[in-house]
Structure formats: structure tokens, C-alpha cells
N, CA, C and O atoms as a Tinker XYZ file with bonds, in Angstrom:
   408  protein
     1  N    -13.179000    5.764000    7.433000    73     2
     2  CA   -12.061000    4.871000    7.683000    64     1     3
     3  C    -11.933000    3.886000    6.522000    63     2     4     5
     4  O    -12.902000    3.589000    5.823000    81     3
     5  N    -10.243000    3.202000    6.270000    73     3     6
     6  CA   -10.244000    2.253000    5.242000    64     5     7
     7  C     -9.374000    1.510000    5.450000    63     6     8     9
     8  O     -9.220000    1.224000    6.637000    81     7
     9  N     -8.711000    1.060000    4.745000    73     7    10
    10  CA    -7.098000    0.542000    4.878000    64     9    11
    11  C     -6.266000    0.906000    3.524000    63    10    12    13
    12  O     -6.667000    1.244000    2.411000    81    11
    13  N     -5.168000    0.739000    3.958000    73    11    14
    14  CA    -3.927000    0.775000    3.021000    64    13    15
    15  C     -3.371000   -0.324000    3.197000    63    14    16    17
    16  O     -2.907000   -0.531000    4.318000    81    15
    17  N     -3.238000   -1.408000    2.118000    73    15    18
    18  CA    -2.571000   -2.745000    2.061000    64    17    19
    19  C     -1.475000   -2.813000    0.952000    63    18    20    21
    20  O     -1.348000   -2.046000   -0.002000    81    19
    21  N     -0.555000   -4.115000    1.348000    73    19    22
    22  CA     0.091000   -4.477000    0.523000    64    21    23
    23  C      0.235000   -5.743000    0.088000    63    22    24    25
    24  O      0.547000   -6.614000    0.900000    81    23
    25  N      0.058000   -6.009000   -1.085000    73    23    26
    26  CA    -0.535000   -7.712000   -1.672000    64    25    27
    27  C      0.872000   -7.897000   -2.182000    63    26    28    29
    28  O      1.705000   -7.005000   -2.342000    81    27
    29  N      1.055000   -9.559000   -2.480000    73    27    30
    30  CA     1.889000   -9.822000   -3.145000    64    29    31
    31  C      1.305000  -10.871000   -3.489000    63    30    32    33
    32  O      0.465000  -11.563000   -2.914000    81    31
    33  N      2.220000  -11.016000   -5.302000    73    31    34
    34  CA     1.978000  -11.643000   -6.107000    64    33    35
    35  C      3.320000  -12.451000   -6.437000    63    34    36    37
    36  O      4.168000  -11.826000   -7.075000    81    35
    37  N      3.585000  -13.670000   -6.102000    73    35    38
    38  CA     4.750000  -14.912000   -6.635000    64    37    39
    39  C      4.268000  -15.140000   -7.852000    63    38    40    41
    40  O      3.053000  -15.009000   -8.000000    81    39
    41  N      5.128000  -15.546000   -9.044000    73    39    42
    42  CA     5.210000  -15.795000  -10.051000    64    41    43
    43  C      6.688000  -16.390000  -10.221000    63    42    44    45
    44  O      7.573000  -16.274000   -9.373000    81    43
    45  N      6.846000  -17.222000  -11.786000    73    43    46
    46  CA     7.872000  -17.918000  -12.254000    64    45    47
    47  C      9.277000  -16.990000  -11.938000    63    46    48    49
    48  O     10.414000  -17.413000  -11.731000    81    47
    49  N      8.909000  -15.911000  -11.965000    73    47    50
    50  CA     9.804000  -14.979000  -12.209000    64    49    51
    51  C     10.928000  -14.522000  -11.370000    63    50    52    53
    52  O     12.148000  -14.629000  -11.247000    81    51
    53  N      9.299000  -13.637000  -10.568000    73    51    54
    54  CA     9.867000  -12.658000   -9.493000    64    53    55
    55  C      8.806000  -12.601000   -8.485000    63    54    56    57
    56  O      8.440000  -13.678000   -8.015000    81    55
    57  N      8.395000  -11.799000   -8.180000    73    55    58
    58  CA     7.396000  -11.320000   -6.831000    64    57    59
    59  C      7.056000  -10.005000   -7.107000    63    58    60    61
    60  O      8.042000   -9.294000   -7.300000    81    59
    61  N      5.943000   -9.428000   -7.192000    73    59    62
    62  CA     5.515000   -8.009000   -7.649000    64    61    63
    63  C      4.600000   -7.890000   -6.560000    63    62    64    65
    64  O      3.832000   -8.791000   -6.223000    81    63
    65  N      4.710000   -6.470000   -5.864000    73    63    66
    66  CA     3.380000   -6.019000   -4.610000    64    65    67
    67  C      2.667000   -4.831000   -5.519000    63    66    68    69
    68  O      3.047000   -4.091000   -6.426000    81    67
    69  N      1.137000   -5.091000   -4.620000    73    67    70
    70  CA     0.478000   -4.204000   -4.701000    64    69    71
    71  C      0.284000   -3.392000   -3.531000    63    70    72    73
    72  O      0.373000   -3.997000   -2.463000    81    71
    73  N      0.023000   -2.084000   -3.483000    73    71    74
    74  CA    -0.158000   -1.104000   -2.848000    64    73    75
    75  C     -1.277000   -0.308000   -3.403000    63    74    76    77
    76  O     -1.426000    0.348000   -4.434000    81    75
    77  N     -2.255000   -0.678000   -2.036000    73    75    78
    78  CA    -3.539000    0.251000   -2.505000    64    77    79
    79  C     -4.017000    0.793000   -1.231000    63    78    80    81
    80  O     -3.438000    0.899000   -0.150000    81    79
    81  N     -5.612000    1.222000   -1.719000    73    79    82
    82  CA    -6.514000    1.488000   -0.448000    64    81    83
    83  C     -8.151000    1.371000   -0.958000    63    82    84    85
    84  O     -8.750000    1.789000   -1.950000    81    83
    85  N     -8.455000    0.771000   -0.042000    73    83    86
    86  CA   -10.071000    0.596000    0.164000    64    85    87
    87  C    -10.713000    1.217000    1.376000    63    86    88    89
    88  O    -10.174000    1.380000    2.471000    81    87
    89  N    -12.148000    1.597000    0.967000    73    87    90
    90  CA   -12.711000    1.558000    2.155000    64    89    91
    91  C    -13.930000    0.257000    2.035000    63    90    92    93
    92  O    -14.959000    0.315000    2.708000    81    91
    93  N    -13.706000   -0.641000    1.294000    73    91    94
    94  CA   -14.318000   -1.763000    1.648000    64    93    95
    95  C    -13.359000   -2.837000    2.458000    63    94    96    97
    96  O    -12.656000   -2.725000    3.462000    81    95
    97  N    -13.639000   -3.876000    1.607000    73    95    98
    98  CA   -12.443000   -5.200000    2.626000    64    97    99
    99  C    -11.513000   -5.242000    1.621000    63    98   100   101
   100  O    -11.647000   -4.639000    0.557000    81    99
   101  N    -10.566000   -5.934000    1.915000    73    99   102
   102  CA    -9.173000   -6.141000    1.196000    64   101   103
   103  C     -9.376000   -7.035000    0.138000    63   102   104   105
   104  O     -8.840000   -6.882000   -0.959000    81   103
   105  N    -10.440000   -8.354000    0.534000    73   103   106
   106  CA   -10.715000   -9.235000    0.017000    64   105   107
   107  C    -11.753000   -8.952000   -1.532000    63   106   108   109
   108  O    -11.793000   -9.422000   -2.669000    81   107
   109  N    -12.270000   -8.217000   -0.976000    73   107   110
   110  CA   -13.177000   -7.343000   -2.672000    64   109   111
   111  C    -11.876000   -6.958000   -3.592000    63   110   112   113
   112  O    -11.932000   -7.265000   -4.783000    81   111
   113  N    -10.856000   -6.382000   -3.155000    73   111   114
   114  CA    -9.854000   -5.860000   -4.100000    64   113   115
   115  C     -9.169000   -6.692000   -4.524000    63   114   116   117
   116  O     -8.603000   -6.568000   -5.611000    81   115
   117  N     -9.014000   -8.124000   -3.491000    73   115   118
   118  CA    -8.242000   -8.949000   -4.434000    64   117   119
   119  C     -8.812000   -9.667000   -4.872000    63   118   120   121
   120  O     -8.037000  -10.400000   -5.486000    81   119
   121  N    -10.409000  -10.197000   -5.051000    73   119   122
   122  CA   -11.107000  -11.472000   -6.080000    64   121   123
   123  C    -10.692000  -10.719000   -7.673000    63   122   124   125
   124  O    -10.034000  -11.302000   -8.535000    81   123
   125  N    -11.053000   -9.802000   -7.759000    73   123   126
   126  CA   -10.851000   -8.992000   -9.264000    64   125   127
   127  C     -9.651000   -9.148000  -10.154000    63   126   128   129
   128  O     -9.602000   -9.563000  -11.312000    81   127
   129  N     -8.323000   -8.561000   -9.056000    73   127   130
   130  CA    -7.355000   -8.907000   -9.419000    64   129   131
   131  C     -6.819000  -10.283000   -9.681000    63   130   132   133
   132  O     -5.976000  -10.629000  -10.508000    81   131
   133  N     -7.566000  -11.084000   -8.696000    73   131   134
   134  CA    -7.242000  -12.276000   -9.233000    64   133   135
   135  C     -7.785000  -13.696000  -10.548000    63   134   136   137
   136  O     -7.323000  -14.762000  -10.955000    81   135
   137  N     -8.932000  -12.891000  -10.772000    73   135   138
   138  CA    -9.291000  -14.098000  -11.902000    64   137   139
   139  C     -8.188000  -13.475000  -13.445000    63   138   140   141
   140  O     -7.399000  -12.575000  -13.735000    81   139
   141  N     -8.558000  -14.162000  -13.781000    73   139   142
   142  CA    -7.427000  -14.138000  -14.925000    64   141   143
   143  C     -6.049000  -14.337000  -14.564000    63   142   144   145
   144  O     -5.273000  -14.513000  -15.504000    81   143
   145  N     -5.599000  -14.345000  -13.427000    73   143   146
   146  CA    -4.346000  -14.396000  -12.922000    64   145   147
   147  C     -3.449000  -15.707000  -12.487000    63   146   148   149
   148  O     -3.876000  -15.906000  -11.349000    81   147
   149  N     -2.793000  -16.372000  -12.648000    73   147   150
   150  CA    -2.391000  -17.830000  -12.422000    64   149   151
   151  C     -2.034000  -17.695000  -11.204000    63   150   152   153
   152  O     -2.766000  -18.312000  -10.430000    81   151
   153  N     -1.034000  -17.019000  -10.636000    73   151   154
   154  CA    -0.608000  -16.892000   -9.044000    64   153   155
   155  C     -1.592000  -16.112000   -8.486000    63   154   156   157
   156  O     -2.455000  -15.254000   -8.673000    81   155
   157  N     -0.989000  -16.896000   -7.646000    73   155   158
   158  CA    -1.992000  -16.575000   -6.219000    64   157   159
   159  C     -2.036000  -15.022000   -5.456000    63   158   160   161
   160  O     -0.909000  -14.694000   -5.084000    81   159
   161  N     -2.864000  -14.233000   -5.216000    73   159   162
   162  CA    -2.663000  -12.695000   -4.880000    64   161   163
   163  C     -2.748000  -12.786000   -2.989000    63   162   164   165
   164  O     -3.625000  -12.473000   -2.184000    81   163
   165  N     -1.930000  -13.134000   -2.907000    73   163   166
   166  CA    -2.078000  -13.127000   -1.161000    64   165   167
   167  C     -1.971000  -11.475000   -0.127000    63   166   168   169
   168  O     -1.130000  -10.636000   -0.450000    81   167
   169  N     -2.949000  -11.221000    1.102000    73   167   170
   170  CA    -2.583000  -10.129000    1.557000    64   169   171
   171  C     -1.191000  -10.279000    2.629000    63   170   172   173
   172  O     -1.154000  -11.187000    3.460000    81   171
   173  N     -0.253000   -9.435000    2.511000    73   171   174
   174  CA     0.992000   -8.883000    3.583000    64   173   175
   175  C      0.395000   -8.248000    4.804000    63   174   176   177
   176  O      0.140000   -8.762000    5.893000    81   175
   177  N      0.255000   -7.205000    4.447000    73   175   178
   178  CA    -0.377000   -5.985000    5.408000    64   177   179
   179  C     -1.568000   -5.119000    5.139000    63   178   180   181
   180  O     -2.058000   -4.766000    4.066000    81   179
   181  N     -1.926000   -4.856000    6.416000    73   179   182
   182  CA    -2.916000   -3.875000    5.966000    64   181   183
   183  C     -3.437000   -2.706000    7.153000    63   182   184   185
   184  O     -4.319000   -2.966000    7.972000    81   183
   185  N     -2.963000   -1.828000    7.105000    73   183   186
   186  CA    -3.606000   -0.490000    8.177000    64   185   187
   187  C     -4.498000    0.083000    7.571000    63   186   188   189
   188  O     -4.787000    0.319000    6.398000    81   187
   189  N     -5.038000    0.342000    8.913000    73   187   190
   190  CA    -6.807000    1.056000    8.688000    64   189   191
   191  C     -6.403000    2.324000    9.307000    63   190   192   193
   192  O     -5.721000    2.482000   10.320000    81   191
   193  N     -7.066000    3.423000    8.342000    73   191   194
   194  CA    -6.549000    5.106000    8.483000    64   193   195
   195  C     -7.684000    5.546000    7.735000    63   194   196   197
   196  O     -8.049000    5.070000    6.660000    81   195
   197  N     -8.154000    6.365000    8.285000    73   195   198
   198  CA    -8.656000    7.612000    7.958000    64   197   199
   199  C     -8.053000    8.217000    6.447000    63   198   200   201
   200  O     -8.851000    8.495000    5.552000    81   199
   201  N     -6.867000    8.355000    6.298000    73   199   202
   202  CA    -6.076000    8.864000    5.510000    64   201   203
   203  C     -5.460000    7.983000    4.611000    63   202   204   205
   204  O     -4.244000    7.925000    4.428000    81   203
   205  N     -6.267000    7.331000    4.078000    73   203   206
   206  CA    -6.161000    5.733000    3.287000    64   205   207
   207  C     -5.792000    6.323000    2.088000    63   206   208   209
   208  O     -4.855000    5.710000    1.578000    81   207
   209  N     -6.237000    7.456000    1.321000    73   207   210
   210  CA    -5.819000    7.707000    0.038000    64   209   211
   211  C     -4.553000    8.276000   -0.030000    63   210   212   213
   212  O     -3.684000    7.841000   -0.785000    81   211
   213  N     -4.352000    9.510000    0.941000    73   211   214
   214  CA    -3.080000    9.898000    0.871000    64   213   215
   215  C     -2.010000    8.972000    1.471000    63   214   216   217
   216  O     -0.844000    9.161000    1.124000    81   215
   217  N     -2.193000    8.351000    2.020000    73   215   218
   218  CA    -0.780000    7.300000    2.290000    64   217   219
   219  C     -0.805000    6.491000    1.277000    63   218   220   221
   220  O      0.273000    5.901000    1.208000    81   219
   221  N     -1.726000    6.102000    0.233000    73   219   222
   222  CA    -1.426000    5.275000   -0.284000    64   221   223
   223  C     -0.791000    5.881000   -1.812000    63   222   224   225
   224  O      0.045000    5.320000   -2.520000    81   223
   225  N     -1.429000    7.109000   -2.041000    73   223   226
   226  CA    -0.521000    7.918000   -2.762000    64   225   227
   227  C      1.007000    8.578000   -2.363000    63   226   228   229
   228  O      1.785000    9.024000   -3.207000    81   227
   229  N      1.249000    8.543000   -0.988000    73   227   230
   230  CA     2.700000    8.617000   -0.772000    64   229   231
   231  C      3.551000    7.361000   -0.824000    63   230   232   233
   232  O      4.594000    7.534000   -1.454000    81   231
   233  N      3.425000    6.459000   -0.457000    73   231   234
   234  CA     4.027000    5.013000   -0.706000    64   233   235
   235  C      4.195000    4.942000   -2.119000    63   234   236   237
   236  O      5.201000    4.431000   -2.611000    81   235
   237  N      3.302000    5.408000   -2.780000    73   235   238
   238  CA     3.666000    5.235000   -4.443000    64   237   239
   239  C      5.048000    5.669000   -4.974000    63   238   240   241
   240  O      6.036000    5.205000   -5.544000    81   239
   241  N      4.387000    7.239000   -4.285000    73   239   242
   242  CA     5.651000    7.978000   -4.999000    64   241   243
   243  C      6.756000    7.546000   -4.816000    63   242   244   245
   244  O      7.491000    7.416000   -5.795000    81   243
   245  N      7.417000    7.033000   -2.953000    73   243   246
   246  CA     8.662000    6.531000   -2.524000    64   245   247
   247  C      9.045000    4.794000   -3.395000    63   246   248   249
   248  O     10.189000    4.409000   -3.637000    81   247
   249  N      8.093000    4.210000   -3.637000    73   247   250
   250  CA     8.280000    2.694000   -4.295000    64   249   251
   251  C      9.070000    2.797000   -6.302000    63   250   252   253
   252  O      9.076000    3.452000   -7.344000    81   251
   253  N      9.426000    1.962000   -5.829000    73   251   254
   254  CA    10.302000    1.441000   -7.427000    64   253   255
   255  C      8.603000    0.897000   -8.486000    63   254   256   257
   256  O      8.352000   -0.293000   -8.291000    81   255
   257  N      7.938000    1.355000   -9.113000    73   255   258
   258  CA     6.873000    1.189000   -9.772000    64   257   259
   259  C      7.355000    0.028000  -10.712000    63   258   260   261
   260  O      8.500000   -0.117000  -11.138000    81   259
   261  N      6.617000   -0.515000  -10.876000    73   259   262
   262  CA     6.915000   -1.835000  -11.869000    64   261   263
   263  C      5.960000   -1.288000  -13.401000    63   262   264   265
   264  O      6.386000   -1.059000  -14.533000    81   263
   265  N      4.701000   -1.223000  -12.905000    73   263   266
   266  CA     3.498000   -0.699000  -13.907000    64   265   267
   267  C      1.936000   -0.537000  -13.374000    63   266   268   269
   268  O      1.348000   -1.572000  -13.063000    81   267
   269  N      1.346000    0.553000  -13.277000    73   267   270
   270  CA     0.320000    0.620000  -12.511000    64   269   271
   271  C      0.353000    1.122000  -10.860000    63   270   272   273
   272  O      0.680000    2.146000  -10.260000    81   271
   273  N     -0.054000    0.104000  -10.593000    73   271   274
   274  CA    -0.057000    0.011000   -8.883000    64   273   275
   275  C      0.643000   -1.182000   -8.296000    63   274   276   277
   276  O      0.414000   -1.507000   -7.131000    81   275
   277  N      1.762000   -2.065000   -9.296000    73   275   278
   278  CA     2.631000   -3.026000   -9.233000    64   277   279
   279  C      3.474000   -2.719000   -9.091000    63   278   280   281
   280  O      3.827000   -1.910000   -9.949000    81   279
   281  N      4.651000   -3.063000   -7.849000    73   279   282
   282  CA     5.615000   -2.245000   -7.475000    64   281   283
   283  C      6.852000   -3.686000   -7.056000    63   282   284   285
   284  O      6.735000   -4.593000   -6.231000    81   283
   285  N      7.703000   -3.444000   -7.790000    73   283   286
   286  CA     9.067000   -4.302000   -7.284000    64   285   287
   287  C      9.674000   -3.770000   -6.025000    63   286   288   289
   288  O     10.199000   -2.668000   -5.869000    81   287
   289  N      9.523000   -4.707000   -5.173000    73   287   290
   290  CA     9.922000   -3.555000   -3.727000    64   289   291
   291  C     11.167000   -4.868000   -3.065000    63   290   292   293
   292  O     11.146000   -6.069000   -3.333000    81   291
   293  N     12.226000   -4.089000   -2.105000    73   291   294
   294  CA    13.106000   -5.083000   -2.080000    64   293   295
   295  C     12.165000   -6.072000   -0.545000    63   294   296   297
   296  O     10.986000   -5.772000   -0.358000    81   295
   297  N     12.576000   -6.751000    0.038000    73   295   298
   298  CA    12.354000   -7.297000    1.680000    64   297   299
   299  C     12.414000   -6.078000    2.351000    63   298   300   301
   300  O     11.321000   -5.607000    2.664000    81   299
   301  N     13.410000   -5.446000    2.654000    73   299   302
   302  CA    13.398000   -4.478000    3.653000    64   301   303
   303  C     12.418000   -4.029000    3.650000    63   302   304   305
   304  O     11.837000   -4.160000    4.728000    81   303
   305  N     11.431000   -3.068000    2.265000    73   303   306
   306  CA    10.594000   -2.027000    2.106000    64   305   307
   307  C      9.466000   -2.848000    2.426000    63   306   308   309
   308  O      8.805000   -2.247000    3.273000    81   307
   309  N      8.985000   -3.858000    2.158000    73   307   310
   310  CA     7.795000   -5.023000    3.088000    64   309   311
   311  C      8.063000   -4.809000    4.209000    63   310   312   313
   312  O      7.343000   -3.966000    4.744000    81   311
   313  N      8.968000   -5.317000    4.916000    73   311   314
   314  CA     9.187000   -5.772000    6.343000    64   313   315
   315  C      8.798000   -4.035000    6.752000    63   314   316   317
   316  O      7.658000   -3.747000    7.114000    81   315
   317  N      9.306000   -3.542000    6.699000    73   315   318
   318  CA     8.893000   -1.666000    6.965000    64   317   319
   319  C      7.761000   -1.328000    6.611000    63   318   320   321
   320  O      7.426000   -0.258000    7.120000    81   319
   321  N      6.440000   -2.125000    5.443000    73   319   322
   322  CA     5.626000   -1.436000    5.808000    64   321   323
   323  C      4.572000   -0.455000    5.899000    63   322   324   325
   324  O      3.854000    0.356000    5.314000    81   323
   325  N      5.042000   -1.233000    7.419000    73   323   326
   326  CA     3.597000   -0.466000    8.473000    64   325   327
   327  C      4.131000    1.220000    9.611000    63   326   328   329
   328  O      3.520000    2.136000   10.161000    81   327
   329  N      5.784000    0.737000    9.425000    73   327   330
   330  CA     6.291000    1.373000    9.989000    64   329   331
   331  C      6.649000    3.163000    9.112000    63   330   332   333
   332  O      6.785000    4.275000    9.623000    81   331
   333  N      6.697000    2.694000    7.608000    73   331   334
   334  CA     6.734000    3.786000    6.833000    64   333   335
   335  C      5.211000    4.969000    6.686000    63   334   336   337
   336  O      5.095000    6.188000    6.556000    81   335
   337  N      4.145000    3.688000    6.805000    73   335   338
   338  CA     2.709000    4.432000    6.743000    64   337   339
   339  C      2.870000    4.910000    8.362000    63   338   340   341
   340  O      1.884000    5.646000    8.400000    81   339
   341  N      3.389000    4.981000    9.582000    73   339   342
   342  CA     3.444000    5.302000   10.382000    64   341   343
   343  C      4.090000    6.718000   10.496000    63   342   344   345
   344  O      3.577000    7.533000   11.263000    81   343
   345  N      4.896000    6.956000    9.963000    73   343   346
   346  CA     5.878000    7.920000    9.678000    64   345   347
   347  C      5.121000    9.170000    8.778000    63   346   348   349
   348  O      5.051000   10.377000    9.009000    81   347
   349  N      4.631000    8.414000    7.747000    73   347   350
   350  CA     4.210000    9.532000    6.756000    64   349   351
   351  C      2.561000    9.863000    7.591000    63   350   352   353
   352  O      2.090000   10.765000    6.897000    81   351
   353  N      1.957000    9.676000    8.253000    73   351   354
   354  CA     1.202000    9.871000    9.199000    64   353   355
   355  C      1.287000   10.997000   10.371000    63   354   356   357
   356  O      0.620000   11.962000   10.742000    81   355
   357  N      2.349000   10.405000   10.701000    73   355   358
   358  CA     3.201000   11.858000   11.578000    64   357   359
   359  C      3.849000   13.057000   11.113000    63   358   360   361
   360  O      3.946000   14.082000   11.788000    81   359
   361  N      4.415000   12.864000    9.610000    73   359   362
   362  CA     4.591000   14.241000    9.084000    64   361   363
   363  C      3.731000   15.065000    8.756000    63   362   364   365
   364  O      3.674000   16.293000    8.828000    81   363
   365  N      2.547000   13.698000    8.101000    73   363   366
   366  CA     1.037000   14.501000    7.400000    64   365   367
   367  C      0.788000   15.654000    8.952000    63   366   368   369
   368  O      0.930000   16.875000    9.019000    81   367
   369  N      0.494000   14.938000    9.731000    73   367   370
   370  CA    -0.536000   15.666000   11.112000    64   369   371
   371  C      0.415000   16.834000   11.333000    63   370   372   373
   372  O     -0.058000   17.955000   11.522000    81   371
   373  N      1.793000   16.622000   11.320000    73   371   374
   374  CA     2.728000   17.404000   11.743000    64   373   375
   375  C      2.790000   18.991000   10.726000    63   374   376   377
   376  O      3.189000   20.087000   11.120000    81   375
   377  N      2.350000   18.696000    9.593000    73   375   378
   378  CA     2.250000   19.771000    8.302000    64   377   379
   379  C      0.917000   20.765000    8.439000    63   378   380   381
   380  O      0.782000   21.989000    8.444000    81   379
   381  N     -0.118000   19.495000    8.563000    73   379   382
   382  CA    -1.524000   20.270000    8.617000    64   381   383
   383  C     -1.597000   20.836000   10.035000    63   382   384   385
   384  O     -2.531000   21.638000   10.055000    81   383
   385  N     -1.091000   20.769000   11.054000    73   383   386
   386  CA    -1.095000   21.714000   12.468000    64   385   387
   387  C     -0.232000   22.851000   12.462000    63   386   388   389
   388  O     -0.375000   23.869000   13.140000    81   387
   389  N      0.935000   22.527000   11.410000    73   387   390
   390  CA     1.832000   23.822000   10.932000    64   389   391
   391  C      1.208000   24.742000   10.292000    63   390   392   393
   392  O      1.244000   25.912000   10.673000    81   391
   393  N      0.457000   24.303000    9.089000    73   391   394
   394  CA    -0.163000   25.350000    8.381000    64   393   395
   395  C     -1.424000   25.314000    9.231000    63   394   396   397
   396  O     -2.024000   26.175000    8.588000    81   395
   397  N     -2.252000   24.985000   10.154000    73   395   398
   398  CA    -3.610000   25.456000   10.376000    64   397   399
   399  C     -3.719000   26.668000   10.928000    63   398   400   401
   400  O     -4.526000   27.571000   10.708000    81   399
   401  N     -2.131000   26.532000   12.235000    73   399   402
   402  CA    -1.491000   27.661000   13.130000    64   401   403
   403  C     -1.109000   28.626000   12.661000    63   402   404   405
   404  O     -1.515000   29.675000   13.161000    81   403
   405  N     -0.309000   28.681000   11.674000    73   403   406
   406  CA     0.528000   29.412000   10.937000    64   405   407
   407  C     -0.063000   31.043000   10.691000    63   406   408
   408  O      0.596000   31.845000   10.031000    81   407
């Protein structure tokens, strides 16, 4: 088990999220990211899955990439989520019982 989170970062600018996964705490992933960093790395969300790598590699692909694992995402795509890792959860299970049967 792990989680899949999403951090955000305020700056002068704009607002940039991160999207990852651990199977430690959230909090190990963000001391790192944050020294050297002037703003503050606060956590949004975070689901705990089994399937922590592949959701967090599907969220990638669907997100507007900024650079890295920094992603310009609008409000809506925050506010959604937990509800999107919900979804891609149900197709995953829904694929691998298709092909196990098959």
C-alpha cells in the first residue's frame, strides 16, 4: 500500500502541483522538495492504493505538465482529484478482469 498525492506550490507567479506516489509518508516527499525552495510546498490530497504507481502514472499522462512532475492544473482538475484516481481505478480492475477471463 501507498498513496498518490497532490502538493501545491504558491509562488509570485502562479501555483504549480505536484503529483506523485509514495509508499512512505507524504511528509518525507515534501521536506526534500522543499529546502531550497522559498514557497511553501503544502499537501491537497492524498489516496492510499495499492496501485500508487500506476495511478500516478495515469494522472500524468491526462495533466498539462509544466516540467518534471510539476503540473499547471486548472481548479476543476484539483477539486476532481480524488474522484479521477477513483475512476481510473475502476477501469484499471475493469481491464485486468477482461483480460484475466478472456
Amino acid at each position: 500500500m501507498g498513496f498518490v498525492y497532490i502538493l501545491e506550490n504558491i509562488n509570485d507567479s502562479n501555483t504549480v502541483y505536484k503529483i506523485g506516489f509514495t509508499k512512505g509518508t507524504i511528509q518525507s516527499r515534501i521536506t526534500p522538495l522543499q529546502t531550497g525552495n522559498a514557497y511553501e510546498i503544502t499537501e491537497l490530497y492524498n489516496f492510499t492504493t495499492k496501485y500508487n504507481r500506476r495511478l500516478e502514472s495515469s494522472l500524468h499522462y491526462k495533466m498539462d505538465r509544466m516540467k518534471g512532475e510539476w503540473f499547471n492544473l486548472s481548479k476543476e482538475n484539483v477539486d476532481k482529484f480524488s474522484n479521477n484516481l477513483n475512476l481510473i481505478i475502476i477501469n484499471f480492475l475493469y481491464l485486468w478482469i477482461f483480460f484475466l477471463f478472456k
